[in-house]
KOLNUTOR-868945 format. One record per residue: residue number from 0; x, y, z of N, C-alpha, C in turn. Coordinates in Angstrom, 2 decimals, always signed. Layout:
BEGIN
+--------+---------+---------+---------+---------+---------+---------+---------+---------+---------+
! kollum !    n_c1 !    n_c2 !    n_c3 !   ca_c1 !   ca_c2 !   ca_c3 !    c_c1 !    c_c2 !    c_c3 !
+--------+---------+---------+---------+---------+---------+---------+---------+---------+---------+
!    NUM !       X !       Y !       Z !       X !       Y !       Z !       X !       Y !       Z !
...
+--------+---------+---------+---------+---------+---------+---------+---------+---------+---------+
END
This chain:
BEGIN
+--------+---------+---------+---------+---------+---------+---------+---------+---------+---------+
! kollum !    n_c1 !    n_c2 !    n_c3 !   ca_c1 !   ca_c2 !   ca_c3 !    c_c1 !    c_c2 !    c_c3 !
+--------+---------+---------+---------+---------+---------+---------+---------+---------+---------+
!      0 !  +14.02 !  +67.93 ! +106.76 !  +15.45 !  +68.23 ! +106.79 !  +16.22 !  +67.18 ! +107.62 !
!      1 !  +15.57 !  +67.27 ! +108.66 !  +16.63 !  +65.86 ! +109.68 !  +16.62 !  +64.24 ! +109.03 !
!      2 !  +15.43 !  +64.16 ! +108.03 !  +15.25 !  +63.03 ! +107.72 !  +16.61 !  +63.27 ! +106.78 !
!      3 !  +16.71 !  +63.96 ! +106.26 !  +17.63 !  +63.96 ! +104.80 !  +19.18 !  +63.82 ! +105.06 !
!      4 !  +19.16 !  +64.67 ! +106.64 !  +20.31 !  +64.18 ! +107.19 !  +21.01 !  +62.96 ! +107.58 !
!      5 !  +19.84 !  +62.09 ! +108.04 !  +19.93 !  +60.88 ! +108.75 !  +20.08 !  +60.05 ! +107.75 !
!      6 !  +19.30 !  +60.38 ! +106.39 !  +19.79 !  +58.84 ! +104.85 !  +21.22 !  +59.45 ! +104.86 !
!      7 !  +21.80 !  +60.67 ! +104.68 !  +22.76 !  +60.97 ! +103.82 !  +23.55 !  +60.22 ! +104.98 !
!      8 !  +23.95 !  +60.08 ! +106.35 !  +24.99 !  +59.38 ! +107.02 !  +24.45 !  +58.15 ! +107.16 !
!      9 !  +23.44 !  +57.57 ! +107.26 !  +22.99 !  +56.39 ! +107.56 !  +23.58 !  +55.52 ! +106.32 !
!     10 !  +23.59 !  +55.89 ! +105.19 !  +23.77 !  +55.05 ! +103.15 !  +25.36 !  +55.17 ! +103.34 !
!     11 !  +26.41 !  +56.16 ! +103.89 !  +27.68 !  +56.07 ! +103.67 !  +28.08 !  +55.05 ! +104.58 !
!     12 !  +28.94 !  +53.79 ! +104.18 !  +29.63 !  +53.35 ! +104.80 !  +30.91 !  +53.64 ! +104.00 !
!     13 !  +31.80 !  +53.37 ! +105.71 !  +33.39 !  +53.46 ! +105.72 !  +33.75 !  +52.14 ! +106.03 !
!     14 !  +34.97 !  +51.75 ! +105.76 !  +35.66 !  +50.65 ! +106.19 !  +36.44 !  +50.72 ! +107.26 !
!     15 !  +36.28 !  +50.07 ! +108.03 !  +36.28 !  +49.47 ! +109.42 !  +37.86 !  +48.98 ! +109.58 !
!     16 !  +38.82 !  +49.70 ! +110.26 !  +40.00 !  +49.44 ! +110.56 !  +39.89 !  +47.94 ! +111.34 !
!     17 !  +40.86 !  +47.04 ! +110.80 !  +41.05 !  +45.78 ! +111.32 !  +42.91 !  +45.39 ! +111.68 !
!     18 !  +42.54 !  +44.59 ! +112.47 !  +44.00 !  +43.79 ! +111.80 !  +44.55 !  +43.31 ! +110.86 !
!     19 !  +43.56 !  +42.95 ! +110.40 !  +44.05 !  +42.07 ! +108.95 !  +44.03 !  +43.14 ! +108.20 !
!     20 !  +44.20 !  +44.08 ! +107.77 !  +44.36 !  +45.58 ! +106.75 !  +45.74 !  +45.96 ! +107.23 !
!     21 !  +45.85 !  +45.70 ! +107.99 !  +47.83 !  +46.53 ! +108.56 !  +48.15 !  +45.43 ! +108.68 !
!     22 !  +48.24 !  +43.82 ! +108.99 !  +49.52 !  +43.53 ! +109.54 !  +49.26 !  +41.68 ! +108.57 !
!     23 !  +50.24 !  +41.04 ! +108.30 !  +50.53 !  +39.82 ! +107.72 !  +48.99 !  +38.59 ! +109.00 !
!     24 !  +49.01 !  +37.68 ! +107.73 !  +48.14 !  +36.73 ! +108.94 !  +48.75 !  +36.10 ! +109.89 !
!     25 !  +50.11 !  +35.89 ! +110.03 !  +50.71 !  +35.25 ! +110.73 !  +50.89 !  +36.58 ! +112.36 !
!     26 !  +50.93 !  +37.74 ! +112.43 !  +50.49 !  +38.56 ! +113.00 !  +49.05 !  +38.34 ! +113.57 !
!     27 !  +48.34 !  +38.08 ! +112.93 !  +47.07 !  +38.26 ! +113.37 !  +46.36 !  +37.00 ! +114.33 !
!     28 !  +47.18 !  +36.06 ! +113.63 !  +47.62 !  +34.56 ! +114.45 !  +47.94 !  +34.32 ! +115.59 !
!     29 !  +48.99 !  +35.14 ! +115.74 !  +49.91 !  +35.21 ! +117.07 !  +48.88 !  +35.91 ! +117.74 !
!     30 !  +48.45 !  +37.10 ! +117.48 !  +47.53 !  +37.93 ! +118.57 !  +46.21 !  +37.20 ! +118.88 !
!     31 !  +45.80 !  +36.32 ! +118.44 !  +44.65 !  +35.63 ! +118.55 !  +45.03 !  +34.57 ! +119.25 !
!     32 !  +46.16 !  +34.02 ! +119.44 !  +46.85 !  +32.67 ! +120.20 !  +47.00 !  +33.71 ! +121.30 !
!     33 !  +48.08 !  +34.29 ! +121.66 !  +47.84 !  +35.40 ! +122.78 !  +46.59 !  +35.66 ! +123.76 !
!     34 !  +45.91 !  +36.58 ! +122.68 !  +44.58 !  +36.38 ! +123.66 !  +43.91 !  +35.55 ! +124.18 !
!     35 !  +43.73 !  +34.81 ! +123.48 !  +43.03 !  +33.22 ! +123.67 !  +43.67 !  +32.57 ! +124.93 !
!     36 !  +45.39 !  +32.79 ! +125.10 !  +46.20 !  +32.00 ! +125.86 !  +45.75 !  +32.55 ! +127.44 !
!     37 !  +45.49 !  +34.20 ! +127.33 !  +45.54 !  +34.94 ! +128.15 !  +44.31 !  +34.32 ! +128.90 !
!     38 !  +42.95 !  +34.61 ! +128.45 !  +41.86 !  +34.03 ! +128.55 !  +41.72 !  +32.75 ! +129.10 !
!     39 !  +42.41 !  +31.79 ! +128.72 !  +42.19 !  +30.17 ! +129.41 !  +43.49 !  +30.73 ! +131.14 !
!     40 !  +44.03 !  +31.67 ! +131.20 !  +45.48 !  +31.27 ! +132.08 !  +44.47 !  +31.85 ! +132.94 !
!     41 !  +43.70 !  +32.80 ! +132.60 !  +42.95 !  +33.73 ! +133.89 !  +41.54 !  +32.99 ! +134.63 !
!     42 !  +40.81 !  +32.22 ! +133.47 !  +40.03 !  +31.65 ! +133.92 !  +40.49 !  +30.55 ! +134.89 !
!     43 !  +41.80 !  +29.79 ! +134.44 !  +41.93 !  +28.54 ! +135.24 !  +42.76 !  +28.74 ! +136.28 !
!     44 !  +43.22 !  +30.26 ! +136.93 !  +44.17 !  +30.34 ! +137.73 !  +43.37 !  +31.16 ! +139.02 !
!     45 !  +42.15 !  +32.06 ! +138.39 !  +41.40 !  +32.87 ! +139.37 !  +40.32 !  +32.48 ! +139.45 !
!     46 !  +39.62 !  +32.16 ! +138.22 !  +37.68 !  +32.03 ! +138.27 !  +37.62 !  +30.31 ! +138.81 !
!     47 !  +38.17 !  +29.72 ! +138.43 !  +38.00 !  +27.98 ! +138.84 !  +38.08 !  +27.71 ! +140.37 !
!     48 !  +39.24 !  +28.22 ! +140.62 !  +39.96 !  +27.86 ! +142.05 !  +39.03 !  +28.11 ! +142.82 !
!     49 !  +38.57 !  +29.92 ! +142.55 !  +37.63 !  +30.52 ! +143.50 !  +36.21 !  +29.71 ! +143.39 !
!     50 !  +35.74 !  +29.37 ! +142.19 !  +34.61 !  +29.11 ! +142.64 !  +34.69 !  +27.38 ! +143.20 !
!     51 !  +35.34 !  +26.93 ! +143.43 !  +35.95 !  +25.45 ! +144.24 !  +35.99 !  +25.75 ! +145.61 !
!     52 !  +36.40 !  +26.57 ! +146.14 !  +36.71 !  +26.78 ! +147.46 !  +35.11 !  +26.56 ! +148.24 !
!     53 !  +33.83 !  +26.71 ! +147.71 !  +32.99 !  +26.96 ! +148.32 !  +32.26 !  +25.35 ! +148.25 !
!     54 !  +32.19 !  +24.45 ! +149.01 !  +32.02 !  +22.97 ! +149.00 !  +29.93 !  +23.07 ! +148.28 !
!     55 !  +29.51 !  +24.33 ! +148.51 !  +27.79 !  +23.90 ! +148.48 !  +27.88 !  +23.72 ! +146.90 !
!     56 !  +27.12 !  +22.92 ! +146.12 !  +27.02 !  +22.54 ! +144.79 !  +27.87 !  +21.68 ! +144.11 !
!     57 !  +28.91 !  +21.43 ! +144.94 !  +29.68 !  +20.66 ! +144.09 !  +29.63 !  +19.68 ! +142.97 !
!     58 !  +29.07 !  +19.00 ! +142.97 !  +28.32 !  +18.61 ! +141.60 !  +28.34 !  +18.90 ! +140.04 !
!     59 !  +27.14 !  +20.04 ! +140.87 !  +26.70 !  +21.21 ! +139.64 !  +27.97 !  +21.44 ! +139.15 !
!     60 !  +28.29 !  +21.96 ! +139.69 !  +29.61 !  +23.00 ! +139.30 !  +30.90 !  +22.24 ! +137.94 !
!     61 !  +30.67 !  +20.91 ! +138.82 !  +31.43 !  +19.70 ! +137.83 !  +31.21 !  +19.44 ! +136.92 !
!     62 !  +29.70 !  +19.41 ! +136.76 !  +29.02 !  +18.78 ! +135.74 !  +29.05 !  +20.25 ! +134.66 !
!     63 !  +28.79 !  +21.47 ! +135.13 !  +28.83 !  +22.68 ! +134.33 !  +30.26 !  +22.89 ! +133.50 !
!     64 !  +31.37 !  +22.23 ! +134.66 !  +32.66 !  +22.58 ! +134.02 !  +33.08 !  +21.51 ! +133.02 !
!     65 !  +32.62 !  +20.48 ! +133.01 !  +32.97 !  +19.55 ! +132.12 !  +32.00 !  +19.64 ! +130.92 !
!     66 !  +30.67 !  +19.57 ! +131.37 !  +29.52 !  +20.58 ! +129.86 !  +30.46 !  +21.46 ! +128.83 !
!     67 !  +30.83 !  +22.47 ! +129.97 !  +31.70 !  +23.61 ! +128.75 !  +32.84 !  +23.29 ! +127.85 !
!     68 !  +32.99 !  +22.11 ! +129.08 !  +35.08 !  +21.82 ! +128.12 !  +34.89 !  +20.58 ! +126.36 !
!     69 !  +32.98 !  +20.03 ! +127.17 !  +32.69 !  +19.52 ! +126.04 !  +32.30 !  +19.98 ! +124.28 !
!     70 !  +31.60 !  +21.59 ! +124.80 !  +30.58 !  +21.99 ! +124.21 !  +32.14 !  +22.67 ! +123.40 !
!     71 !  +32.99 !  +22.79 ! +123.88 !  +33.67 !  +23.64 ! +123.51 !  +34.71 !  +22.68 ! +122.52 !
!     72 !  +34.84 !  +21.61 ! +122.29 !  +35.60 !  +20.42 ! +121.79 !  +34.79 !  +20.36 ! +120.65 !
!     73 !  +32.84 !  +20.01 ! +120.88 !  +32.49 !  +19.53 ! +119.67 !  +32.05 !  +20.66 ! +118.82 !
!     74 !  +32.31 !  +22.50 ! +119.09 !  +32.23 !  +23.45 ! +118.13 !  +33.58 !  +23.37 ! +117.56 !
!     75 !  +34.74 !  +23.28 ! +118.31 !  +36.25 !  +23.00 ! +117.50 !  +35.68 !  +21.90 ! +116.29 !
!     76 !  +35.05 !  +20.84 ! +116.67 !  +35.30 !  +19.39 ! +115.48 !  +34.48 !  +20.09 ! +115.06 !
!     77 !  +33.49 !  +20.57 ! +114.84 !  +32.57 !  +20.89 ! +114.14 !  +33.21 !  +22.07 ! +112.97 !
!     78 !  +33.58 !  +22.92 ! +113.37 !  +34.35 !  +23.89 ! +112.74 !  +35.44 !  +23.28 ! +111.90 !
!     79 !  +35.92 !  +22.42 ! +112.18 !  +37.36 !  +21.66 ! +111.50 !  +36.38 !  +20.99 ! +110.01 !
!     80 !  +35.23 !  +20.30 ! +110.49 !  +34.74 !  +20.15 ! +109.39 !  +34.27 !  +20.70 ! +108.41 !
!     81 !  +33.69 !  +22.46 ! +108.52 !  +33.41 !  +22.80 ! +107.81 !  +34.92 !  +23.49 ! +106.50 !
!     82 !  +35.78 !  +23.55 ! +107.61 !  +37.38 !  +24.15 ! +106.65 !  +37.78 !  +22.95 ! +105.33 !
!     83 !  +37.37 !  +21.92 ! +105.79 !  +37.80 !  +21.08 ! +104.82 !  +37.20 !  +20.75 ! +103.81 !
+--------+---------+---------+---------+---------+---------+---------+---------+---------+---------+
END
């Protein structure tokens, strides 16, 4: 019996409320520029500063922050190539 329960909800899928089902892409655009904006203002105004203040590693820390700003440039080009 429980097994029979578990196919019968496990086989139904529903569709998954999104943004893109209610609102234009240019909506969905803006909220994704938004967040995104939000995200870089918080990292570079609270998480950076703070972890600078502490002189041990300095280096590391440089070399980690410039790694990311790289890694993060060549998934953009990388991505640009596959749109085209």
């Amino acid at each position: 019996m429980a097994q029979k329960l578990t196919q019968r909800y496990t086989t139904t899928t529903y569709p998954q409320p999104t943004v893109n089902n209610f609102a234009s892409p240019i909506v969905d655009a803006s909220m994704l520029a938004v967040v995104a904006g939000t995200f870089v203002y918080v990292g570079a105004t609270e998480v950076i500063p703070e972890e600078w203040e502490d002189p041990e590693h300095k280096w590391k820390k440089f070399f980690a922050l410039i790694s990311g700003i790289v890694t993060i440039f060549a998934i953009t080009q990388y991505t640009m190539t596959l749109e085209m």
